[in-house]
N, C-alpha and C positions, 0 to 999 in steps of 0.2 A: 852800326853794322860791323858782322865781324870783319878782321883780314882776309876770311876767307870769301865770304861774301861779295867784300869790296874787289878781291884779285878777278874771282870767277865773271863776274859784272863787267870789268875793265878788258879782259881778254877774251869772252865771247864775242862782241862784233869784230874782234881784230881776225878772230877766228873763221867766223862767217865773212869775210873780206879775203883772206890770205890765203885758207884752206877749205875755202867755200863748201862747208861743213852743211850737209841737211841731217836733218834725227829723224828714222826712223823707226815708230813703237814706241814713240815714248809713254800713252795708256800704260804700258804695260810695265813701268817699274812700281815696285810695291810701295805705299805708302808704310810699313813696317821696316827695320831694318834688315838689311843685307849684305851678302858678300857679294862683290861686282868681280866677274869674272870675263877676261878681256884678251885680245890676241895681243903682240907686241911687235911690231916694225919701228919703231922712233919713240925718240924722245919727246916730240908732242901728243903721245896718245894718254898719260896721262892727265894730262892738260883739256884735250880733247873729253874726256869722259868727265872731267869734275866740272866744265864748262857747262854741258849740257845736258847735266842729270838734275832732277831737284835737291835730292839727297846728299849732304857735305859727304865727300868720299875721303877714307882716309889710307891713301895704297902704302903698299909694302915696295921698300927701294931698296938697292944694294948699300949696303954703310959704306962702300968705298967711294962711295959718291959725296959723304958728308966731310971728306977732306977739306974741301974747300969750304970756305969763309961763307962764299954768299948760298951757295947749296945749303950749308949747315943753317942759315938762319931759315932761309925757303921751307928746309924743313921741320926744323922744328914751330913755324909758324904757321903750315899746313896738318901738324899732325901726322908728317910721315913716320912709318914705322920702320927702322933700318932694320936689315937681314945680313949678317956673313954668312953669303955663300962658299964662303972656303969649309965651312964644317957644321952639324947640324947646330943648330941655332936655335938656342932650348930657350932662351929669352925672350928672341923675337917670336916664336912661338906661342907663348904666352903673353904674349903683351898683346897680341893679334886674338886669341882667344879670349883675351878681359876685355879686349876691347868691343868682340862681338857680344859676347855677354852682358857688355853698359848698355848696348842699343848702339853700338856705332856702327855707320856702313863702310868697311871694308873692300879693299877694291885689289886685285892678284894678279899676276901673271902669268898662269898656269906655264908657260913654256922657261920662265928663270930670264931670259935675257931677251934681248931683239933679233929676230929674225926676219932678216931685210927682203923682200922682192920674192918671197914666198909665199905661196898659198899656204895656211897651218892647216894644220892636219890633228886627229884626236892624237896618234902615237909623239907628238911633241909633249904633250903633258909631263910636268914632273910632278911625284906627289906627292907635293907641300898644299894642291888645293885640298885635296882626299884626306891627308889631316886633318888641317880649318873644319873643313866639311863633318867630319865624323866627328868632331872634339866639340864643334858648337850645336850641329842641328840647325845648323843657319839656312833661308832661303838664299838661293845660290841663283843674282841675276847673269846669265849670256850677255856678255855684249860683241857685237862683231864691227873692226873699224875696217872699213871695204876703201879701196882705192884700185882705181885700173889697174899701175904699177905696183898694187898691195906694198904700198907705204907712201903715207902723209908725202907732200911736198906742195910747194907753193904753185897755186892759181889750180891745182888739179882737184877732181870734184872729188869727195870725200864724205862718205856715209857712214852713221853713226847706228847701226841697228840693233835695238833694245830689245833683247826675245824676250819671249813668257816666260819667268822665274820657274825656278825646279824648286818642290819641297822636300823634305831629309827621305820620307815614305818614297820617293821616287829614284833618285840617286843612291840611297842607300839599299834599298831594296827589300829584301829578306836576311840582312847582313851575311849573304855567301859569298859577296862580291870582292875583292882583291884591293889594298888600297890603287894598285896599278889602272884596276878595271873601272874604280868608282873614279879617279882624276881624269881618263880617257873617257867616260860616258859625259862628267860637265861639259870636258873643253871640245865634245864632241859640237852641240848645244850652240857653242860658240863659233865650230867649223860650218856647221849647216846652211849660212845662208851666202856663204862663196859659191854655192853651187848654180846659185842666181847669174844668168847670164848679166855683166856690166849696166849694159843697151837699158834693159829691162827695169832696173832699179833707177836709172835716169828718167825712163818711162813714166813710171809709178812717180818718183817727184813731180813731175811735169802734172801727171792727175790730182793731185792733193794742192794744185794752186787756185 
């Protein structure tokens, strides 16, 4: 097995224990590849989606993160692809775009950084998806990580909901769309299912047992 295999394996029951994680939608990630499109409150949400996707995800992290020693080996042994946010990043753009073009699933953060105790919203969108997006033709999966306090924390119930994939004909449109407009319609996709009362989605777990 790979590292990646073996890490995902070893830290999904920790996961389901810690941040008693349910998935739901998981029917619905494509058996082709994709870009995973994801809200961002914490440092475990990456974690959380490569846990519980089938697809090895390979996300895009800030390089100021690969200072350190054990991050730098993390990442290069997960395949992360680093981004300088201080300026555009014609590199990691391209190495994100060969990568979707190998067949790899890529995994974004449409809003750039974590935003704590927030509900996301589409106007957080930066448009680094709307790039990827128009540069590959890639299907483009929603994922929405829902928590009461909208953000991961220990022993709090934590949902993992995998929407229906968009294809390029729906995101992109009739190409009159704005890259502003085409990054706010994904991470829309991904806002849609906060609108789900808490209660409710506890509910629905409770039926699928």
């Amino acid at each position: 097995m790979s590292f990646y295999s073996n890490a995902t394996a070893f830290l999904r029951p920790l996961l389901k224990l810690f941040f008693r994680v349910t998935v739901i939608g998981s029917e619905n990630e494509p058996e082709m590849p994709y870009v995973l499109c994801t809200n961002h409150s914490s440092f475990i949400d990456p974690i959380i989606c490569c846990c519980f996707t089938k697809q090895p995800i390979r996300f895009i992290a800030r390089s100021s993160l690969a200072r350190y020693k054990p991050i730098n080996w993390l990442f290069k042994k997960a395949k992360v692809i680093p981004l300088n946010r201080d300026y555009t990043d014609i590199t990691a753009m391209r190495t994100v775009i060969a990568a979707c073009k190998n067949g790899d699933c890529v995994g974004i953060f449409p809003q750039g950084t974590r935003v704590r105790r927030l509900e996301p919203s589409p106007e957080q969108a930066m448009p680094g998806i709307s790039l990827i997006a128009s540069q590959t033709k890639a299907t483009i999966l929603p994922v929405s990580i829902i928590t009461k306090r909208r953000m991961p924390g220990f022993f709090r119930k934590t949902y993992l909901v995998i929407n229906k994939p968009i294809e390029p004909d729906e995101y992109l449109g009739n190409g009159s769309l704005s890259k502003k407009e085409i990054s706010r319609y994904i991470f829309s996709k991904v806002c849609e299912p906060f609108s789900i009362p808490f209660e409710e989605l506890k509910q629905y777990d409770k039926n699928r047992r």
